[in-house]
VEXGU-319822 format. One record per residue (C-alpha): chain; x, y, z; residue in one letter; residue number from 1. Coordinates in steps of 0.2 Angstrom, whole numbers, padded with zeros to 4 digits. Layout:
BEGIN
  kette     xx     yy     zz  rest   nr
      A      X      Y      Z     a  NUM
...
This chain:
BEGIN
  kette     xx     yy     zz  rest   nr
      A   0050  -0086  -0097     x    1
      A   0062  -0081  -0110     x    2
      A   0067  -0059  -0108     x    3
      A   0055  -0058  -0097     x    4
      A   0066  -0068  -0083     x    5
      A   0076  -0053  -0081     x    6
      A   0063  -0039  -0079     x    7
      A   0061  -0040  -0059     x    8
      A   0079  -0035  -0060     x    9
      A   0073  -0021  -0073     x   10
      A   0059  -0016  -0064     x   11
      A   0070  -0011  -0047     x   12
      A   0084  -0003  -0057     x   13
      A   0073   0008  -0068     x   14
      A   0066   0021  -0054     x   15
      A   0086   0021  -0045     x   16
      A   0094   0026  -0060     x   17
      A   0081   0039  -0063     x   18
      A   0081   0045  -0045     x   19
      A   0101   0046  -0048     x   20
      A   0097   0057  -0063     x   21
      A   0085   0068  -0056     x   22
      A   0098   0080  -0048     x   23
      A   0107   0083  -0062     x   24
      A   0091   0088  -0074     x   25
      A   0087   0101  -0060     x   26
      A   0071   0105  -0071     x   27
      A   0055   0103  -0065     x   28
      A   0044   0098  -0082     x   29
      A   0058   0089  -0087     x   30
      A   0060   0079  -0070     x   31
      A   0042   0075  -0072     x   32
      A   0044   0069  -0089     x   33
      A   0057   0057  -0087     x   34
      A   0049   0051  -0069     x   35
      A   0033   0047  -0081     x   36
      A   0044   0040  -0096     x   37
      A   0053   0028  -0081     x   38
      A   0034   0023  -0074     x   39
      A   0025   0019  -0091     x   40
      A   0039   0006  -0094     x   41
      A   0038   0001  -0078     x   42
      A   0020  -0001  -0083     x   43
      A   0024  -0011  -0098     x   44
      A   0038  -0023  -0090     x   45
      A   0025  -0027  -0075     x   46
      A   0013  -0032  -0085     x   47
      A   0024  -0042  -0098     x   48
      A   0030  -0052  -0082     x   49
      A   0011  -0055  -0078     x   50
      A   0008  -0064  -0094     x   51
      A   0024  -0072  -0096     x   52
      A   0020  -0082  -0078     x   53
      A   0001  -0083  -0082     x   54
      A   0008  -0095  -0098     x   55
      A   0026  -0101  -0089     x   56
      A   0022  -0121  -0081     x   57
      A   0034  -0115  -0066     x   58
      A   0025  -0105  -0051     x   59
      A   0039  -0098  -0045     x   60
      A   0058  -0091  -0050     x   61
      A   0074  -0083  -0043     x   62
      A   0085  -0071  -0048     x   63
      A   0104  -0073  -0043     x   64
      A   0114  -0057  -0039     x   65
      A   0130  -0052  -0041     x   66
      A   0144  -0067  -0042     x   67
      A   0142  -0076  -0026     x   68
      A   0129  -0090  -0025     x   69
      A   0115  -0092  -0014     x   70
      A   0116  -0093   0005     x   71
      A   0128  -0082   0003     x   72
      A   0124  -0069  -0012     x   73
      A   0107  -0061  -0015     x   74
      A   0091  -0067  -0023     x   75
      A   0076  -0059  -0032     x   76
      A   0061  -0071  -0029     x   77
      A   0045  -0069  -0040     x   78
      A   0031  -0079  -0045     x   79
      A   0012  -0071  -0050     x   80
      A   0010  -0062  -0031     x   81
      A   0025  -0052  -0031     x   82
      A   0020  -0049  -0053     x   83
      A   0003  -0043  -0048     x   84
      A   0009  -0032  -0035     x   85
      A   0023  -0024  -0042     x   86
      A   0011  -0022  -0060     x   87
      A  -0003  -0014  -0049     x   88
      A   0012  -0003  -0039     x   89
      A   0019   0004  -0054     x   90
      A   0002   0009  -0063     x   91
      A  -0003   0019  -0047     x   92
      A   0013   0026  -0047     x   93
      A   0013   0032  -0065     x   94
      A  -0006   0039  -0063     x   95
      A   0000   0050  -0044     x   96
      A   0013   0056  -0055     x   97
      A   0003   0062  -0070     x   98
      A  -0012   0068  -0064     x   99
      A  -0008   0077  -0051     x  100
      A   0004   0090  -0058     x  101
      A  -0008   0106  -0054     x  102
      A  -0006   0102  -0035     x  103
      A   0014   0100  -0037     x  104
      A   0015   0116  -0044     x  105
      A   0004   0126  -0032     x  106
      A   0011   0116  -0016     x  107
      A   0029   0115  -0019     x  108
      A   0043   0128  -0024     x  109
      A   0048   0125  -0042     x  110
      A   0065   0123  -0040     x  111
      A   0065   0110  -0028     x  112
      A   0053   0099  -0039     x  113
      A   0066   0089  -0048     x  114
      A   0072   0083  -0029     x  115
      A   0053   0079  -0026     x  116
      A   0053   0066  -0040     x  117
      A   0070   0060  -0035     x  118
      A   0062   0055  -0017     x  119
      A   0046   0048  -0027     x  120
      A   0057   0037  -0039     x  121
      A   0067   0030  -0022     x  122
      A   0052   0027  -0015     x  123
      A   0047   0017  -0031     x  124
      A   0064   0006  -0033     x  125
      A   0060   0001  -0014     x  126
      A   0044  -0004  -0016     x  127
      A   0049  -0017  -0028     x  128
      A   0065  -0019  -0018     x  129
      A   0050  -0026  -0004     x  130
      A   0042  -0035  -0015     x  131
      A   0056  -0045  -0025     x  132
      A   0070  -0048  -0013     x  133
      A   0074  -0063  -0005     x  134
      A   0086  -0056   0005     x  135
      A   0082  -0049   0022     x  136
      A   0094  -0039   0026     x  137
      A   0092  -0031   0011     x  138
      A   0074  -0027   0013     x  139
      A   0079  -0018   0030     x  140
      A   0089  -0006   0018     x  141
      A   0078  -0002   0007     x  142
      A   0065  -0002   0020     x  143
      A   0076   0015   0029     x  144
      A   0076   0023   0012     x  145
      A   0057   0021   0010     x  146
      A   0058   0032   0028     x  147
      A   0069   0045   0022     x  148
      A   0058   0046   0006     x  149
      A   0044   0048   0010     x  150
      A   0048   0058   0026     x  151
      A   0054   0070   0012     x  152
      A   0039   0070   0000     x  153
      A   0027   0076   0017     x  154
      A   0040   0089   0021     x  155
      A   0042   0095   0003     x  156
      A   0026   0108   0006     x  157
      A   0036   0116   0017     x  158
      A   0025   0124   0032     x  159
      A   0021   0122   0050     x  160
      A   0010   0106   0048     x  161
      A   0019   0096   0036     x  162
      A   0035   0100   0049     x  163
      A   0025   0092   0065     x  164
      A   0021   0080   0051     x  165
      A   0035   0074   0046     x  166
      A   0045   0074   0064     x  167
      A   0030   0063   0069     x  168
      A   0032   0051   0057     x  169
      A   0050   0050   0057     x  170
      A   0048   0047   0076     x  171
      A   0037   0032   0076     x  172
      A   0045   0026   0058     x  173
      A   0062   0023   0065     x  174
      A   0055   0017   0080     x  175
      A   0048   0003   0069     x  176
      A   0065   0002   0060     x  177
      A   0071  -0003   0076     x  178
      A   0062  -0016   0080     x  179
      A   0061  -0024   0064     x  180
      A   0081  -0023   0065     x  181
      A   0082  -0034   0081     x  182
      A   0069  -0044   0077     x  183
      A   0083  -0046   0062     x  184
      A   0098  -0048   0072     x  185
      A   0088  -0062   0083     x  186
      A   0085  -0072   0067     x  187
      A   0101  -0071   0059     x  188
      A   0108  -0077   0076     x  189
      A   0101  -0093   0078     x  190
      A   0099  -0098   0060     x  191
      A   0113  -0088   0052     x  192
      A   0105  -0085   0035     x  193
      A   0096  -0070   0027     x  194
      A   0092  -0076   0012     x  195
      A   0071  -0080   0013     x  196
      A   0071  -0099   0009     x  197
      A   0088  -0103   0018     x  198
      A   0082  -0093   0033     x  199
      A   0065  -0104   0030     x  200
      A   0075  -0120   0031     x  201
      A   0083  -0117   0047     x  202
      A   0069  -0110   0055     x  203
      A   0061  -0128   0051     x  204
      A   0072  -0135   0056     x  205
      A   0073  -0126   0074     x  206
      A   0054  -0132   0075     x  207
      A   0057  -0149   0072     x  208
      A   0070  -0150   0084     x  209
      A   0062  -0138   0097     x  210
      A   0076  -0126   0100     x  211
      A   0077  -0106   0100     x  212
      A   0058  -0107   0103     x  213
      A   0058  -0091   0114     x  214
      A   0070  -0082   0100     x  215
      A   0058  -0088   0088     x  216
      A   0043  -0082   0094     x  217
      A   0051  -0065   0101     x  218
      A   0057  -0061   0082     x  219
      A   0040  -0064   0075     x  220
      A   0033  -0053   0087     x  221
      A   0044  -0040   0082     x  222
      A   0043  -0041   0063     x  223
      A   0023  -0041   0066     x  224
      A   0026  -0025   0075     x  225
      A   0036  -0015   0065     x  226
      A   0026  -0020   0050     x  227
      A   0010  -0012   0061     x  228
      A   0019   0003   0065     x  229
      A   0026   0005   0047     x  230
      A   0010   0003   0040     x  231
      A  -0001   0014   0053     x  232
      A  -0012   0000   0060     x  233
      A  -0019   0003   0075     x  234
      A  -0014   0008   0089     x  235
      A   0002   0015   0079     x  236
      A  -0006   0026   0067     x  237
      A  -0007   0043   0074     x  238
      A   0006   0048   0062     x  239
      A  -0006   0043   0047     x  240
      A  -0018   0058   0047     x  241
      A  -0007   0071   0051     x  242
      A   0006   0066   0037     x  243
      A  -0009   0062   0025     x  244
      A  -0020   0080   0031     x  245
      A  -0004   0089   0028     x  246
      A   0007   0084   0012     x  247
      A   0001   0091  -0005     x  248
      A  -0009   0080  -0015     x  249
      A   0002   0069  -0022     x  250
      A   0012   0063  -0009     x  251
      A  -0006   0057   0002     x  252
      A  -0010   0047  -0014     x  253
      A   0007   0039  -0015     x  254
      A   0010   0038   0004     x  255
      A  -0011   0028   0006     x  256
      A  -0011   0020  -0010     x  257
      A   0006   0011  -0010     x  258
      A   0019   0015   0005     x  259
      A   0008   0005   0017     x  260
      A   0005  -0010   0007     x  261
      A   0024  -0012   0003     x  262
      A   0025  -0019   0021     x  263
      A   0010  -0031   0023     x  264
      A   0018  -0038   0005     x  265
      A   0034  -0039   0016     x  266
      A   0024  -0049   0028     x  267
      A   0018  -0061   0017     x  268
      A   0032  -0067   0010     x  269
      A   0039  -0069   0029     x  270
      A   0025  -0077   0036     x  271
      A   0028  -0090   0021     x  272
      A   0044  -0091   0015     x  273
      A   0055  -0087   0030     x  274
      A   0044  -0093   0046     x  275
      A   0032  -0107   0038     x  276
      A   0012  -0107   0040     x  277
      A   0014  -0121   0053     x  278
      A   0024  -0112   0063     x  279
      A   0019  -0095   0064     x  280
      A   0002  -0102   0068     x  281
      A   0009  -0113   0084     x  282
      A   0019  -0098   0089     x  283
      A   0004  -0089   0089     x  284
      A   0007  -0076   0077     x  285
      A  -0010  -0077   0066     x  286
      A  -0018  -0074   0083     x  287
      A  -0009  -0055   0085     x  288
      A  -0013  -0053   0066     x  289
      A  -0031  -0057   0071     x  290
      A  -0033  -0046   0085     x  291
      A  -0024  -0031   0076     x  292
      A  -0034  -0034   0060     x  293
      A  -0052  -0033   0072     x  294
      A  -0045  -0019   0082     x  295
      A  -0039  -0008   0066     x  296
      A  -0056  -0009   0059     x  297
      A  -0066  -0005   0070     x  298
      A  -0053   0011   0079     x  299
      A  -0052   0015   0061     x  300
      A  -0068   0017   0057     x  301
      A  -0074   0025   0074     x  302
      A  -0062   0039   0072     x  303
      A  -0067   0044   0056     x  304
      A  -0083   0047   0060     x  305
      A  -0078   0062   0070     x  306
      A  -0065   0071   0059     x  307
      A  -0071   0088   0052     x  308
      A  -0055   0088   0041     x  309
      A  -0060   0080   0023     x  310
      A  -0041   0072   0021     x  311
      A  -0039   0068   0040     x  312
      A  -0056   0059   0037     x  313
      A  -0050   0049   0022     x  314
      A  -0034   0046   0032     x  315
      A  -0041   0036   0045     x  316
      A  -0052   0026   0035     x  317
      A  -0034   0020   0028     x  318
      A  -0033   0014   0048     x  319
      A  -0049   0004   0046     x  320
      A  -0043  -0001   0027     x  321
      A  -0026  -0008   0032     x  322
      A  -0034  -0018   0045     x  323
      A  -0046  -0028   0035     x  324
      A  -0028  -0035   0025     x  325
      A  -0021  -0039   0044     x  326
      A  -0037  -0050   0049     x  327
      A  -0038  -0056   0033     x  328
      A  -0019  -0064   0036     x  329
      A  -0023  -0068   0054     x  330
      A  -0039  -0079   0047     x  331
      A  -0024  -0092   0045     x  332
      A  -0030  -0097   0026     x  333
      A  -0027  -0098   0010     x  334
      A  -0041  -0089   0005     x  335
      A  -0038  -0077   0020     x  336
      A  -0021  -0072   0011     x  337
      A  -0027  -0073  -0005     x  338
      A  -0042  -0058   0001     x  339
      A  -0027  -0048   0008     x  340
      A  -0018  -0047  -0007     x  341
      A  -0032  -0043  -0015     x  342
      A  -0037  -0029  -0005     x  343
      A  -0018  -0022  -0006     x  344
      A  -0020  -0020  -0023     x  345
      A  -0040  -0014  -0023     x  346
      A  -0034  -0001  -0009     x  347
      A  -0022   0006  -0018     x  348
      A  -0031   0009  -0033     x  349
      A  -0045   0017  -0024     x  350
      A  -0038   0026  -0010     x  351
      A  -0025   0035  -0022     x  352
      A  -0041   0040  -0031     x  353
      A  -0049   0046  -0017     x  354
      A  -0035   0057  -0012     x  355
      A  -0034   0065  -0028     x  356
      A  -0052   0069  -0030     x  357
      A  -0049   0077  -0012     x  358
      A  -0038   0088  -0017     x  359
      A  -0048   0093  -0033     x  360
      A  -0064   0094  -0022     x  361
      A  -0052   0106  -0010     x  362
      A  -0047   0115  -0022     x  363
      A  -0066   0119  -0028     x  364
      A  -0069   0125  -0011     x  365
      A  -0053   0133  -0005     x  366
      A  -0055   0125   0012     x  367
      A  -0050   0108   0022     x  368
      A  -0065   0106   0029     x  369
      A  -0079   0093   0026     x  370
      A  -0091   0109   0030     x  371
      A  -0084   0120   0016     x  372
      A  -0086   0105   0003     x  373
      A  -0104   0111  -0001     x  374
      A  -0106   0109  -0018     x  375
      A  -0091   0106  -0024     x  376
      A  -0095   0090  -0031     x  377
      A  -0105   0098  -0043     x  378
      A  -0095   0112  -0049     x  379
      A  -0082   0099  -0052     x  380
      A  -0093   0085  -0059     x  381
      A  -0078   0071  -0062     x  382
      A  -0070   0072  -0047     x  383
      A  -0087   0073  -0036     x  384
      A  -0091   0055  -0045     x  385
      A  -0073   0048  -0044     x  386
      A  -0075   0051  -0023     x  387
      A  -0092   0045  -0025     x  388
      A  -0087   0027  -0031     x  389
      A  -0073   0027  -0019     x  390
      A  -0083   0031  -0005     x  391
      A  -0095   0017  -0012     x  392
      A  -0080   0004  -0013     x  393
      A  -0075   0010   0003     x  394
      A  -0091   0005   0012     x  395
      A  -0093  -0010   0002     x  396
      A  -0108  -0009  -0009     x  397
      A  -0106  -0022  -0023     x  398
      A  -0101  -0020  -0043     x  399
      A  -0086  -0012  -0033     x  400
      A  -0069  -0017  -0027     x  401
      A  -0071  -0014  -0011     x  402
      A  -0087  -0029  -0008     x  403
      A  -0076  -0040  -0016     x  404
      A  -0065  -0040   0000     x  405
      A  -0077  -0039   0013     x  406
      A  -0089  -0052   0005     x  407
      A  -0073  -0065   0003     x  408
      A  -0067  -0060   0019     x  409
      A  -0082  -0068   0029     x  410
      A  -0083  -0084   0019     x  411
      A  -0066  -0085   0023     x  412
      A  -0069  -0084   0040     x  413
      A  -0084  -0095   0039     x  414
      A  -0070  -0112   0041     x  415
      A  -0067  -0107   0059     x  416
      A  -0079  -0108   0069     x  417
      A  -0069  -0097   0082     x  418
      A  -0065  -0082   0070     x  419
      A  -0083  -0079   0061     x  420
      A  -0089  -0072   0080     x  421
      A  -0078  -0057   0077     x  422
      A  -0075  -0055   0059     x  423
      A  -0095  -0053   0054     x  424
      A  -0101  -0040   0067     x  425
      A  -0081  -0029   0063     x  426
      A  -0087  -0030   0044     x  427
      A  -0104  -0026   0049     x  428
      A  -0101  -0012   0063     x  429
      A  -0085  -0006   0050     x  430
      A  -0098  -0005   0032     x  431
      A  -0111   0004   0046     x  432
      A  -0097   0017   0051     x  433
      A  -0093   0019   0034     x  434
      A  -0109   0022   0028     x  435
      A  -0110   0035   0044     x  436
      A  -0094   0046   0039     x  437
      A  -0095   0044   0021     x  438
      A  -0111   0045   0017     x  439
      A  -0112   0064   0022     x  440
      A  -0099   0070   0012     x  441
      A  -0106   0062  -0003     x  442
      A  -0120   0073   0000     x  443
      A  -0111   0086   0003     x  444
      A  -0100   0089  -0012     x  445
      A  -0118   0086  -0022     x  446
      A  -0127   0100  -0013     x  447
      A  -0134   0116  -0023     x  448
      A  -0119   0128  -0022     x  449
      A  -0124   0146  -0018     x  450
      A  -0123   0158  -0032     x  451
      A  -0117   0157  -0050     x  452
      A  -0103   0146  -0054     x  453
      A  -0095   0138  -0070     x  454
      A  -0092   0120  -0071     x  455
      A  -0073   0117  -0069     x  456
      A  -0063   0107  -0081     x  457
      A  -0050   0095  -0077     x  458
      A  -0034   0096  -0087     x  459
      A  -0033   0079  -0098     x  460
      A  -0021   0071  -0087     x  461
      A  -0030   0074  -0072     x  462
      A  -0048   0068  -0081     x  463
      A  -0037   0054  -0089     x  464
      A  -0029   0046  -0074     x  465
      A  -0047   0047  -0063     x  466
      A  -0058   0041  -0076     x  467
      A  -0043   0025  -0077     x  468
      A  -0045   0023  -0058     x  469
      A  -0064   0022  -0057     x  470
      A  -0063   0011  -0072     x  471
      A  -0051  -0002  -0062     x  472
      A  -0061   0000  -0048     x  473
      A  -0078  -0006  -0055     x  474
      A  -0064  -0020  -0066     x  475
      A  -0060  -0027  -0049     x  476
      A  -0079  -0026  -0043     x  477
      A  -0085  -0034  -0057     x  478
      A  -0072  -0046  -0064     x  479
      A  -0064  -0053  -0049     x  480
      A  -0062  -0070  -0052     x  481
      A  -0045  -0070  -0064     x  482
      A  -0039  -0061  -0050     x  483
      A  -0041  -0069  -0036     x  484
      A  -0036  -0085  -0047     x  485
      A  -0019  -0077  -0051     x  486
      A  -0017  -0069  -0032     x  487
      A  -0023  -0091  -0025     x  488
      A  -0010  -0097  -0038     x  489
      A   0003  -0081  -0031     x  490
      A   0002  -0087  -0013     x  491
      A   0003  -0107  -0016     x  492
      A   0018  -0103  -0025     x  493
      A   0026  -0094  -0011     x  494
């Protein structure tokens, strides 16, 4: 491993020492500058880590920190999961933050900029923070400052919707806090560790031995839970849309495209390092995945259907997104874990893009509304395309990202003989819908506009960053293998 040991360490401090700068700089362009300069190394540390494991003969490493060993210090944990994740995290972040500086400017006041990229850069250290740490409590932290960020980034456009917004999502954020807290408290109470694989041990532990099985199950319940509620799975994603409808541009990339996943990483690494597979499967807890998954797909993908507002639109197909990553978990497989960390990174590449091109296609057409979109695809030919190939990945139409999950999904589900009755008609009746809501606005945003116009012309960043999402996304559709290798090897590891 060599340097490159240290970079998961690296890759959290970065973003916090540059959210600790940003109120001193107090300038906007400079703000943006040094929030890019922090993400492109980011960028370049990720991806060094990626190859340094890919060639390492160890699957997995930890991190001491501070002086006092483990149980009773804290611990980074990585191996190619968490590397992929964090790799795939930071590029998104660096391309919400460079292409989409037109929107920044129009939608927030420009002295208050610099503070916006101090919440974006928190929101970034905790991020990793969830998907590095080994240490529970710690993860609970970082967790609250992901609310209060990203509370701030929807608030930061300042008017009546973004208000209801934000009190919404505050609401239901800390009332996920909470749960996840006791469910917290009840774990370090029967096994008095915090620390992932010391917790793990105890929990075994606790099986073998069948004590605390009420406490046990009553804490997974509760993590699964506040994970839902955090990541606005159904029935605990009514703050989603407005949150998403309302915040400038930016902030509905960053909140879709990486806020949500951070969680369901979160929830991996619990359901495998802290609470075993065997267990969680005889305390029933790939059952409530299951049955969240089945019904987040097919709510999601309902409502959407009957939203008149573009972003609103895209913001429930995010419900029906996050539960394909749910059912895959609650298939109880390998390859069922492997999908959903596959369609954590795909979903963040291509639902950022999405809600960027939204906000361009908007912009074209001055109005919210799916019904005011006509033609604005044409008068802005890059970003009419860009939504055009998300919208396809979306449904699932293969060469992109978004078949690669649903087609692996249902082989997964082919080894139980119970699941494959409900996972085939939700990917049938979702890809249906899909095709149903999305479709439409496809031809919509290609429809003759009326009266003269001049092609508009995206600033390079802007052109830049969608041109490198679209190209990721048909990457993923098209070279999938090495990636569902590296996620395979990620999970055994954990």
């Amino acid at each position: 491993m060599g340097i490159a040991f240290h970079f998961p360490l690296l890759i959290i401090f970065l973003p916090m020492a540059c959210a600790i700068l940003m109120p001193l700089v107090r300038d906007a362009e400079k703000a943006r500058n040094i929030t890019l300069f922090t993400h492109v190394v980011q960028v370049a540390l990720s991806i060094t880590l990626v190859l340094a494991l890919w060639n390492s003969r160890y699957w997995y490493f930890t991190y001491k920190m501070g002086a006092f060993p483990a149980p009773y210090g804290n611990e980074i944990g990585f191996g190619m999961l968490e590397a992929l994740i964090a790799c795939a995290f930071s590029i998104v972040m660096t391309i919400c933050v460079y292409g989409t500086k037109k929107d920044l400017v129009n939608d927030i006041e420009s002295g208050k900029i610099y503070f916006y990229f101090c919440m974006v850069n928190l929101l970034s250290a905790s991020l990793m923070v969830l998907t590095f740490s080994e240490d529970l409590f710690t993860t609970y932290v970082f967790i609250e400052v992901i609310t209060i960020a990203a509370c701030s980034i929807v608030a930061a456009k300042e008017n009546k919707e973004t208000l209801k917004a934000t009190i919404k999502y505050l609401f239901l954020s800390v009332m996920g806090s909470g749960l996840f807290l006791m469910g917290l408290a009840i774990l370090y109470a029967i096994t008095g560790h915090l620390l992932m694989r010391y917790t793990g041990y105890s929990v075994a532990h606790l099986v073998a031995n069948n004590m605390y099985q009420f406490p046990l199950v009553v804490s997974l319940i509760l993590f699964i839970v506040a994970v839902a509620v955090k990541s606005a799975l159904f029935p605990f994603h009514s703050w989603l849309p407005d949150a998403h409808g309302s915040a400038t541009t930016t902030s509905s990339a960053i909140l879709s495209g990486l806020v949500l996943k951070g969680y369901m990483v979160f929830l991996i690494k619990l359901v495998y390092r802290v609470y075993g597979i065997e267990t969680v499967n005889n305390l029933g807890g790939f059952n409530v995945l299951f049955a969240f998954g089945v019904a987040g797909i097919i709510a999601g993908s309902v409502m959407a259907c009957f939203q008149t507002d573009f972003k609103r639109m895209i913001a429930y197909s995010t419900v029906g997104q996050i539960g394909y990553i749910f059912m895959g978990m609650g298939l109880n497989t390998t390859s069922g874990f492997m999908i959903s960390s596959f369609h954590i990174i795909a979903h963040s590449f291509t639902k950022s893009m999405m809600f960027i091109t939204a906000g361009a296609l908007i912009s074209e057409s001055g109005s919210p509304l799916i019904s005011d979109l006509n033609g604005a695809g044409i008068k802005n030919k890059l970003a009419g395309t860009a939504f055009t190939i998300g919208a396809l990945s979306m449904i699932g139409i293969p060469l992109f990202a978004g078949f690669v999950t649903k087609f692996h999904i249902a082989q997964a589900s082919i080894v139980s003989a119970q699941s494959i009755w409900f996972v085939l008609p939700a990917l049938a009746f979702s890809t249906l819908l899909s095709g149903v809501y999305y479709f439409p606005v496809i031809a919509k945003i290609f429809a003759k506009p009326q009266g003269t116009f001049e092609p508009t012309k995206l600033k390079f960043s802007a052109s830049f960053s969608l041109v490198l999402l679209v190209a990721v996304n048909i990457g993923l559709g098209l070279l999938f293998t090495p990636m569902l290798r590296a996620l395979e090897m990620g999970i055994l590891a954990l």
